[in-house]
TORTOR-148581 format. One record per residue (C-alpha): residue number from 1; residue in three letters; chain; x, y, z. Coordinates in Angstrom, 1 decimal, always signed. Layout:
REM TORTOR-148581
<pt num="NUM" residuo="ala" cadena="A" u="X" v="Y" w="Z"/>
...
This chain:
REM TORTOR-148581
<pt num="1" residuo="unk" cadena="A" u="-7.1" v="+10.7" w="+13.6"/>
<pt num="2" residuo="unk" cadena="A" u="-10.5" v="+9.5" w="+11.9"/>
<pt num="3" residuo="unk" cadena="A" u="-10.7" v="+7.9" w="+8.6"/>
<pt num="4" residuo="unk" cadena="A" u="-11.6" v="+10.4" w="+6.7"/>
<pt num="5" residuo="unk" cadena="A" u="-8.6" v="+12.7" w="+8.1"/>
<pt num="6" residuo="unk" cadena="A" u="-6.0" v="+9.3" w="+7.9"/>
<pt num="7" residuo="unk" cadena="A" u="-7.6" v="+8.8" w="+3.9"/>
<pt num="8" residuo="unk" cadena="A" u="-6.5" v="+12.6" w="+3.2"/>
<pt num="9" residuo="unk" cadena="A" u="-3.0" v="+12.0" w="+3.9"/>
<pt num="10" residuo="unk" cadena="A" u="-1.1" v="+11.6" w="+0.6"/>
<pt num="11" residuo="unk" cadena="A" u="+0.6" v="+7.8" w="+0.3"/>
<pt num="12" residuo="unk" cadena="A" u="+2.4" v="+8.5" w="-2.2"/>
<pt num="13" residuo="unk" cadena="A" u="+4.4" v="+11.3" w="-0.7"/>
<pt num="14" residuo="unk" cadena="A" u="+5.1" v="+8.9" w="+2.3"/>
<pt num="15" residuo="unk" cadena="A" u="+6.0" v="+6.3" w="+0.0"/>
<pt num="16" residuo="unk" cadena="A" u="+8.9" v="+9.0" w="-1.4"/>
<pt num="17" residuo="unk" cadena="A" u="+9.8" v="+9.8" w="+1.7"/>
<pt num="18" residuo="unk" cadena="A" u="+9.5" v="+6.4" w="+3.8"/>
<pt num="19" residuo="unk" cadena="A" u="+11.2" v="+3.9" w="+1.5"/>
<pt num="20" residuo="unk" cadena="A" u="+14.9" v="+5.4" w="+0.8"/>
<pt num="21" residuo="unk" cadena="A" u="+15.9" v="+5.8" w="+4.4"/>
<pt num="22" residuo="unk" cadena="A" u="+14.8" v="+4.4" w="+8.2"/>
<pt num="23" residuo="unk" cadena="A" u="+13.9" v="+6.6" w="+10.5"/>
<pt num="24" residuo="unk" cadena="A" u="+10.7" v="+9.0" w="+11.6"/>
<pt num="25" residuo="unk" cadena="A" u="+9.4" v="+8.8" w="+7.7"/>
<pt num="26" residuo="unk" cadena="A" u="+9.8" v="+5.4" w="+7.5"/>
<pt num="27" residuo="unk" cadena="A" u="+7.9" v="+4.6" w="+10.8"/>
<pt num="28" residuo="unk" cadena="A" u="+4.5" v="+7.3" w="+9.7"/>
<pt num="29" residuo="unk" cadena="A" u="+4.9" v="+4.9" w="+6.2"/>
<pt num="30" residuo="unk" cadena="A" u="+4.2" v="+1.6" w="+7.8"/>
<pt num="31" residuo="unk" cadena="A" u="+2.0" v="+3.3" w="+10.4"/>
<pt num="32" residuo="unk" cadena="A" u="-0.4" v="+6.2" w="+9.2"/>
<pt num="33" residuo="unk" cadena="A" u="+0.6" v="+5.4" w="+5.8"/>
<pt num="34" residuo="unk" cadena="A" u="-0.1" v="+1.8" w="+6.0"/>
<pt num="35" residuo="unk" cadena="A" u="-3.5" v="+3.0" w="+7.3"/>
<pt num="36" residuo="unk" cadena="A" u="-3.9" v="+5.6" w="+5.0"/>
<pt num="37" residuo="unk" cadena="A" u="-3.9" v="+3.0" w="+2.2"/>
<pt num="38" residuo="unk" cadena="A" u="-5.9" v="+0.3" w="+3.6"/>
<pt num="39" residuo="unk" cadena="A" u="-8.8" v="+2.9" w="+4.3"/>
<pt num="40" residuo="unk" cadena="A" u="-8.7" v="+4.0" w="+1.0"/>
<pt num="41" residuo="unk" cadena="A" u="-8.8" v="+0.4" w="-0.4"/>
<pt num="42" residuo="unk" cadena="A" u="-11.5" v="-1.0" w="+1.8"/>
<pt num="43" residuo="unk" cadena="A" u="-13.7" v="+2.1" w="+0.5"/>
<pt num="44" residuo="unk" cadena="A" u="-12.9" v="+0.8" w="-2.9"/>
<pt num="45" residuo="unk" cadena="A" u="-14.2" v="-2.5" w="-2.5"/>
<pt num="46" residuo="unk" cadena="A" u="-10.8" v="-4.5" w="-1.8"/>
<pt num="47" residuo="unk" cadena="A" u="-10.1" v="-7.4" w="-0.3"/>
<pt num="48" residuo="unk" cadena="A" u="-6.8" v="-8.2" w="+1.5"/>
<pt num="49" residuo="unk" cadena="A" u="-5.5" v="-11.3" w="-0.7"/>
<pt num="50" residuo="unk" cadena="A" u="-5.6" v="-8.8" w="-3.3"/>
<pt num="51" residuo="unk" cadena="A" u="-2.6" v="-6.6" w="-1.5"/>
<pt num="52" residuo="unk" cadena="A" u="-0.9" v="-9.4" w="-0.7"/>
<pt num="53" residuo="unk" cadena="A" u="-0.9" v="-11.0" w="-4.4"/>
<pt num="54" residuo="unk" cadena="A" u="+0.3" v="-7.5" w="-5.1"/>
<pt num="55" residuo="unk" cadena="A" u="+2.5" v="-7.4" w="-2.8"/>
<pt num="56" residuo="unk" cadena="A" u="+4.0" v="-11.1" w="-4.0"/>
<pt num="57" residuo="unk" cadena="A" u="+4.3" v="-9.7" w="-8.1"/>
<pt num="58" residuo="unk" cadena="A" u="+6.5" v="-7.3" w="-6.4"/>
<pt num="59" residuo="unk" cadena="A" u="+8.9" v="-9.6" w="-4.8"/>
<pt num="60" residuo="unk" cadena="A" u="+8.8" v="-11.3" w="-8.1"/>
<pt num="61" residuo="unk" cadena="A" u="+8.9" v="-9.0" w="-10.5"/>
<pt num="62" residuo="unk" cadena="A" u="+10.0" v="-5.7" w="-8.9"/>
<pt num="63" residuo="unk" cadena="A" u="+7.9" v="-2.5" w="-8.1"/>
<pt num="64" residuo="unk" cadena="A" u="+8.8" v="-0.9" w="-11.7"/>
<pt num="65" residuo="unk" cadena="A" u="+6.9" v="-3.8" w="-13.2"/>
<pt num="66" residuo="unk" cadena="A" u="+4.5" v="-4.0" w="-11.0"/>
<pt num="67" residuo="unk" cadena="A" u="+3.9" v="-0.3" w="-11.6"/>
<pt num="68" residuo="unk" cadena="A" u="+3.6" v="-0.9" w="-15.1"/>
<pt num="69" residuo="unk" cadena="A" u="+0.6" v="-3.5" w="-14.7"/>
<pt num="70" residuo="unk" cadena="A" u="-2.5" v="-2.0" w="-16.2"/>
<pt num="71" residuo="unk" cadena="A" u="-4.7" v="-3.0" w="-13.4"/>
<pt num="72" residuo="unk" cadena="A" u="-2.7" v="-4.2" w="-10.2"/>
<pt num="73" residuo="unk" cadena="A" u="-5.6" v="-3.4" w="-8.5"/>
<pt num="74" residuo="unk" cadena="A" u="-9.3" v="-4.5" w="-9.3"/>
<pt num="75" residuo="unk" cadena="A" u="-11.7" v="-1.8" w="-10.4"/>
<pt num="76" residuo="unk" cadena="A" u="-11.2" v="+1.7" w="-9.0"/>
<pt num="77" residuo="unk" cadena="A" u="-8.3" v="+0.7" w="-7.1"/>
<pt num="78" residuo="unk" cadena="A" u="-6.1" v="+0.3" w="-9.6"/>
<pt num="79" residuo="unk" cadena="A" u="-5.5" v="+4.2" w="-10.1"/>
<pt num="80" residuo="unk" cadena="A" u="-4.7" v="+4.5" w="-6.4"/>
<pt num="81" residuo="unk" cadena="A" u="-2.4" v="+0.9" w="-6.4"/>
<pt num="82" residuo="unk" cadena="A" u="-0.8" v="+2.6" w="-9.8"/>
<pt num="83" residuo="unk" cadena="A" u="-0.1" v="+6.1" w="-8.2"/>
<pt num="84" residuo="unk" cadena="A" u="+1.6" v="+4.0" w="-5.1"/>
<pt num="85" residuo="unk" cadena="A" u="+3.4" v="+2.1" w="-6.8"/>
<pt num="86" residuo="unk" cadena="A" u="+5.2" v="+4.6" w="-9.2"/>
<pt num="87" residuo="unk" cadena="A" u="+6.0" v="+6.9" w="-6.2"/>
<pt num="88" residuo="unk" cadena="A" u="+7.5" v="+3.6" w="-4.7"/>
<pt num="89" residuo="unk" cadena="A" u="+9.4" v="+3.3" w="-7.9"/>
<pt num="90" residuo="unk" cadena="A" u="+11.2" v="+6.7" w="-7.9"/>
<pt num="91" residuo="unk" cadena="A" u="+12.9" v="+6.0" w="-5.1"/>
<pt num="92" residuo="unk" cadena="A" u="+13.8" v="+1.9" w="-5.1"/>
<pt num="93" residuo="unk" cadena="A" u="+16.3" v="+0.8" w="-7.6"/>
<pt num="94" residuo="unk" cadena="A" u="+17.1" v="-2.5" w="-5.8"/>
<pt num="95" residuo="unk" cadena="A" u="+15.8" v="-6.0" w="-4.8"/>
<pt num="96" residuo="unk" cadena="A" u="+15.8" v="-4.9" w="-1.1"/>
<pt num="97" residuo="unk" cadena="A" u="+13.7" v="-1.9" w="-1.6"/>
<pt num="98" residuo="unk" cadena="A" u="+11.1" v="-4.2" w="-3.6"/>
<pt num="99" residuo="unk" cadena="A" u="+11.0" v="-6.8" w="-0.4"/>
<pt num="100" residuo="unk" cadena="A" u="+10.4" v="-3.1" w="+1.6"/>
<pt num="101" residuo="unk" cadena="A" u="+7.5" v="-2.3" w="-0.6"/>
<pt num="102" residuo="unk" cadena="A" u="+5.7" v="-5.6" w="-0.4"/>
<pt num="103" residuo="unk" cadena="A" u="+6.3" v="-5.6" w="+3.2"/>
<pt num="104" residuo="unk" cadena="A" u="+4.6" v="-2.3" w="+3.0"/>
<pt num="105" residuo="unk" cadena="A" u="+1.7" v="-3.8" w="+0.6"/>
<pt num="106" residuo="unk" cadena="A" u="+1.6" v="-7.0" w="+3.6"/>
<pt num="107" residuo="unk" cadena="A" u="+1.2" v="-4.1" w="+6.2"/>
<pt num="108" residuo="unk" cadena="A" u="-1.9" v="-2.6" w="+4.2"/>
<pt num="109" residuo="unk" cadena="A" u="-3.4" v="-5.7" w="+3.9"/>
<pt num="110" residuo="unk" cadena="A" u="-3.0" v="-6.7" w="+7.9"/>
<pt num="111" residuo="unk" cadena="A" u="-4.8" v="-3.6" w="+8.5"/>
<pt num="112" residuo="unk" cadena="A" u="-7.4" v="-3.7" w="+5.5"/>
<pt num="113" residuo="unk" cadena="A" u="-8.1" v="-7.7" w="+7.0"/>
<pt num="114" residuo="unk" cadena="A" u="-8.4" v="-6.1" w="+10.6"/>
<pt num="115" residuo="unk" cadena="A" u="-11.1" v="-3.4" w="+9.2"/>
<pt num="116" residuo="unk" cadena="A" u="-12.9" v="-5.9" w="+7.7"/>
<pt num="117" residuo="unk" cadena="A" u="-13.1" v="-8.9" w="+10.3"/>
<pt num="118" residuo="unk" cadena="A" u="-14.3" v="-5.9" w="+13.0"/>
<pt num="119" residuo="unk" cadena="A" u="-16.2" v="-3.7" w="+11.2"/>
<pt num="120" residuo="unk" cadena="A" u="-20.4" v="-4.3" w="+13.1"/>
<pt num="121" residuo="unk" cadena="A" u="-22.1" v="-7.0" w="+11.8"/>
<pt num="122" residuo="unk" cadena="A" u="-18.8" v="-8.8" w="+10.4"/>
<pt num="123" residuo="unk" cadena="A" u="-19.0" v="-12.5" w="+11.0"/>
């Protein structure tokens, strides 16, 4: 798929559908999913750390908290981080399925760093 047709797919919809359970919906979350978000972050102007800090409030405080943050993005991201987030939260009521959403958020952010370290003219 090209970015524009991996950016269209709704993450938050995989997020409800990937999280509770393993399996087929699990595996297009961590992998087009995963995608799906970092495209859309690295059009808004994020850097990786910034997933992976989210990613760490998360472990720490749980993805209901995290969802409640008023900017757990930077900038523009933060409505698309917010939307994420409270899709993740319908569907995890426990520790383990806030350690599976910030793996999710580390698995945006491998991908995000890869775009950005091998997009031309990256040093």
């Amino acid at each position: 798929m090209s970015d524009d047709q991996l950016a269209a797919l709704d993450v938050e919809i995989l997020l409800r559908f990937g999280l509770p359970a393993e399996g087929p919906h699990r595996s297009a979350l961590f992998g087009d999913g995963a995608v799906a978000a970092a495209i859309t972050a690295d059009r808004l102007g994020v850097l990786p750390r910034a997933l992976v800090f989210l990613g760490e409030v998360v472990k720490a405080g749980g993805t209901r908290f995290a969802a409640a943050l008023p900017e757990p993005l930077p900038g523009p991201a933060a409505a698309p981080a917010r939307g994420w987030l409270e899709a993740a939260a319908l569907v995890v009521h426990d520790p383990t399925g806030d350690q599976l959403v910030a793996r999710w958020l580390d698995a945006v952010a491998a991908v995000l760093a890869l775009r950005v370290t091998n997009r031309p003219g990256a040093s």
